[in-house]
N, C-alpha and C positions, 0 to 999 in steps of 0.2 A: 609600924613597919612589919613585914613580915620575916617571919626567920626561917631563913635557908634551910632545908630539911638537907642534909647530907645522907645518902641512900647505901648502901654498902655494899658493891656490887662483888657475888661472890659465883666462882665457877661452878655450873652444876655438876653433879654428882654423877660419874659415869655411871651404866647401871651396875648390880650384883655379876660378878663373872658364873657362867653356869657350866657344868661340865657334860650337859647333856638337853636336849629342847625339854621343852614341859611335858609331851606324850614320852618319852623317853623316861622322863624321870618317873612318872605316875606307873608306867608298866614296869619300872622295877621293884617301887614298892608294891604292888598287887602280884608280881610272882612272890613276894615272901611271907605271902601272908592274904588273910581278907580284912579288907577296911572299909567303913561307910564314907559316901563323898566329904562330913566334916572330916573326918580322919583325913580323908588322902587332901584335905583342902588346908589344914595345919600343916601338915608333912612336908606338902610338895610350897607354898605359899601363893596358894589361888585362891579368890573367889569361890567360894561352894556352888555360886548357878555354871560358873567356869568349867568348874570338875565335868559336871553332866555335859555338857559341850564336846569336851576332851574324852570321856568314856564313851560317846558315841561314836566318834571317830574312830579310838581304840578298838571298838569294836568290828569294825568295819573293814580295820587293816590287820588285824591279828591272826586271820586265816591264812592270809597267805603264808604265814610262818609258822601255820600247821597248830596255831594254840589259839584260845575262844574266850570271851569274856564270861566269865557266870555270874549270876545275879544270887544272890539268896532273895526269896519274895519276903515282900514286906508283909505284916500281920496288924493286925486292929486289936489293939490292945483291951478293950471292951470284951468283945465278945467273942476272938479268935480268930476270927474270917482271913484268908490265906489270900491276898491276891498272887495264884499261880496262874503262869503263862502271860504277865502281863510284859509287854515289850517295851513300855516308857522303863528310862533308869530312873525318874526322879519319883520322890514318895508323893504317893497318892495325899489327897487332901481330908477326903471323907471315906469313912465305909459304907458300902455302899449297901449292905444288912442292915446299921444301927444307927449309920450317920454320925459314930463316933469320927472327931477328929485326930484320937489319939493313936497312932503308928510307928511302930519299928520302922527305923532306916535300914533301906535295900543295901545289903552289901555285898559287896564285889571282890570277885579275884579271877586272875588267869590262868587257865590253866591247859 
């Protein structure tokens, strides 16, 4: 015979209460400071591919309130090469001198 598995039905868990959306919360930590997306991705409790999503948003709506996202560029830790002027937020993969993969994370602040 088989035996009745008794299942334990339990009410889900409403979510966390937040006291402000996720670009809300991430543009408050980036005025007090500059942070890389792991940084703001512990801080705020998102996904790290999430962050770059959300900072490009961020960026986009932040003029209108007269303040700008800035990026510090990333660097190749090899042999120094500065990607300046690049418009992706997220770190580059390679360099593109030495084809090192090793890279400083772009970091951000508003300002």
């Amino acid at each position: 015979m088989r035996s009745a598995r008794i299942v334990a039905m339990t009410e889900p868990r409403p979510p966390a209460s937040r006291q402000a959306t996720l670009r809300q919360a991430l543009a408050a930590v980036l005025r007090q400071g500059d942070c890389t997306a792991r940084e703001l991705s512990q801080l705020v409790g998102l996904p790290e591919k999430a962050v770059y999503d959300h900072l490009a948003h961020l960026a986009r709506s932040l003029p209108a309130r007269g303040e700008a996202l800035a990026m510090t560029s990333p660097e190749c830790l090899q042999c120094g090469f500065s990607f300046k002027g690049r418009s992706r937020l997220t770190r580059p993969s390679r360099c593109p001198r030495c084809h090192a993969t090793r890279m400083t994370e772009p970091v951000f602040q508003i300002r």
